[in-house]
N, C-alpha and C positions, 0 to 999 in steps of 0.2 A: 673715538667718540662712540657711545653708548646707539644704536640704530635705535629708534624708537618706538612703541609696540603702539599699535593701533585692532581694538573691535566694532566690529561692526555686525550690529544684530538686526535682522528680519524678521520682525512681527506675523504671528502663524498663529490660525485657530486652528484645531484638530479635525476631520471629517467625522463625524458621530459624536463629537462629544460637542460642537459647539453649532449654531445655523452660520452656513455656507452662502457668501454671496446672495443674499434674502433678495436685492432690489432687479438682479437679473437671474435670479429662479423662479419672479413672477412673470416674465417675459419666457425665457423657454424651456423652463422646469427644471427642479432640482436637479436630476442627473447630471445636464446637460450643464448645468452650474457649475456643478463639483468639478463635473471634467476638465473646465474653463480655467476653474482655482487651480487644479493638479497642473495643469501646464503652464498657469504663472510661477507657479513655487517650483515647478525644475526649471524652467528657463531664468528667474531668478537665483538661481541657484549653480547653475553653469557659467553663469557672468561674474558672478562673485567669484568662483573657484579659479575662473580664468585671472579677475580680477587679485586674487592674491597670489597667483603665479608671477603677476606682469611690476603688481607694485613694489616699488625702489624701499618701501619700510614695512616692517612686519605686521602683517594684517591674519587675524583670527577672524575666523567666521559663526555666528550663532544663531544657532534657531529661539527666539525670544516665544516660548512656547505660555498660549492662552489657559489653559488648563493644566492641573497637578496633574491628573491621569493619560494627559499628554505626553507628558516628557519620558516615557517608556515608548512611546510607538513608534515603531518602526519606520515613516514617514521620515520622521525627523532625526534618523541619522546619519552619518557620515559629516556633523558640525560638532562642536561643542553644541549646550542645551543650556539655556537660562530660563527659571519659569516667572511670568510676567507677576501673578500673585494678582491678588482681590482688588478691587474697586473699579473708580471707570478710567475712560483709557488715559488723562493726565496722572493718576495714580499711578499706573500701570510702566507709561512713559521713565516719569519719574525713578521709578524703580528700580526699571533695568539701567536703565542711565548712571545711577547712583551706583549701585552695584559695581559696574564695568567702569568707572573711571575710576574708581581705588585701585584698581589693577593692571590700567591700560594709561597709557599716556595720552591717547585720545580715543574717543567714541563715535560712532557713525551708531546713527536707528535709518528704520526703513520698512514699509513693510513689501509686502509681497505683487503687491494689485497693481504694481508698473514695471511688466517684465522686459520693454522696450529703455531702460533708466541708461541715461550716455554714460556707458563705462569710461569712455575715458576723459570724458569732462570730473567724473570722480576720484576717480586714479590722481590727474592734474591737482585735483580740490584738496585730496589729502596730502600731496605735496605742498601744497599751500600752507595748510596747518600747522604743520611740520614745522616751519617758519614761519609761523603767525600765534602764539599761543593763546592772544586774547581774541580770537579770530574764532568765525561760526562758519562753516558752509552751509548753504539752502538750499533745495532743490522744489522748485513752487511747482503745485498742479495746475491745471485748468480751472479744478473748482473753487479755488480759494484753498486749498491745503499743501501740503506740501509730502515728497515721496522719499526725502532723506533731510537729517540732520545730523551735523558733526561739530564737535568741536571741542577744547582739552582744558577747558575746566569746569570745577561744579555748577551745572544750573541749578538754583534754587527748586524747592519743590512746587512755591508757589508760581513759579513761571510756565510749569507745566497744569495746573490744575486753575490757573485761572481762565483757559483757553475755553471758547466755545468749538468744540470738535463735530464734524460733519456740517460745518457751515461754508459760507460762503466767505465769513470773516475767520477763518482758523487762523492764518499763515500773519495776516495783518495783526491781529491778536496777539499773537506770540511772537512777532517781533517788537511789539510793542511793551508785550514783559522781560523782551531781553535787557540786560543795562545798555546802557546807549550808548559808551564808550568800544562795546564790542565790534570789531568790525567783521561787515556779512560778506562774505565771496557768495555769490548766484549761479546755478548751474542751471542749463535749458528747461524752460516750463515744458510738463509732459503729463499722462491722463493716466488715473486710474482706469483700469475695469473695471466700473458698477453697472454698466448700463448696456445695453444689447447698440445704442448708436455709438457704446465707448467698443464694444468686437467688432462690430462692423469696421471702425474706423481703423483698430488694430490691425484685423485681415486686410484691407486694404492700402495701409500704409507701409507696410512693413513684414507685407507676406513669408519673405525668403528670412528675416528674423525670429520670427514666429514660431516656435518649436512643439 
């Protein structure tokens, strides 16, 4: 039997070419922002590479890159590179989504601002799939969003673009445009980094994690 190919891309703005972490560069200023971003996207990034070492079906890794004059920078290699393209981010979503399940047998998105995300609650979740084709995995935030979504068929585009993003109803939303026959596997609620009380809680929850 055929092993079945699975991508999974991480959502990435570029350092100079897009605004970095805007809601906790008012709290302890751009640098110190940037710095914060650069250690979620390697720590992000080591989890994943572990993450496709460890998993049982073949997993490609992508940098879902926010700008055209992104996808040549240096930052972002050692992935394949998909560039996310124009509009807002259920566009965006959409896109790469669409794109990557012509090719893949299933899709995982995610972005980068939960470098703490249970590898192996998604490891498990993409085994799931595996075995679930009309099957979605979720991984909810804190705020009402959520920090991964998977699953191996086409979502519509209007399922992504009807969502209100950066709210507190994102995840409620979008599971609300999914068809209702799909069934959700849940993977542990966990935080974005936007917020100077969302590093504080990082460094102290999970200091020896923390890269």
């Amino acid at each position: 039997m055929k092993k079945l190919r699975f991508a999974i891309a991480v959502f990435v703005k570029t350092p100079g070419l897009s605004p970095i972490k805007t809601r906790l560069a008012k709290d302890i200023g751009k640098e110190e922002a940037l710095e914060v971003y650069l250690k979620c996207v390697k720590t992000v990034q080591i989890k994943i590479d572990d993450l496709v070492k460890n998993c049982s079906l073949e997993l490609e890794p992508f940098w879902a890159v926010a700008e055209a004059d992104g996808m040549t920078q240096a930052l972002w290699q050692g992935w394949s590179k998909i560039y996310q393209g124009d509009g807002e981010l259920g566009d965006r979503l959409h896109r790469v989504y669409a794109d990557l399940i012509e090719k893949f047998d299933g899709v995982l998105l995610m972005g980068a601002d939960s470098p703490l995300f249970p590898s192996s609650e998604i490891q498990q979740g993409i085994s799931w799939l595996a075995t679930h084709k009309e099957g979605a995995l979720v991984g909810p935030t804190l705020d009402g969003g959520y920090y991964v979504f998977g699953a191996r068929n086409v979502v519509p585009k209007d399922v992504w673009t009807s969502v209100p993003y950066s709210s507190s109803k994102t995840l409620e939303s979008f599971l609300a445009a999914l068809p209702q026959e799909i069934e959700k596997r849940f993977l542990s609620e966990h935080w974005d980094v936007d917020t100077v009380l969302d590093l504080k809680r990082l460094e102290r929850e999970e200091p020896d994690s923390w890269r």
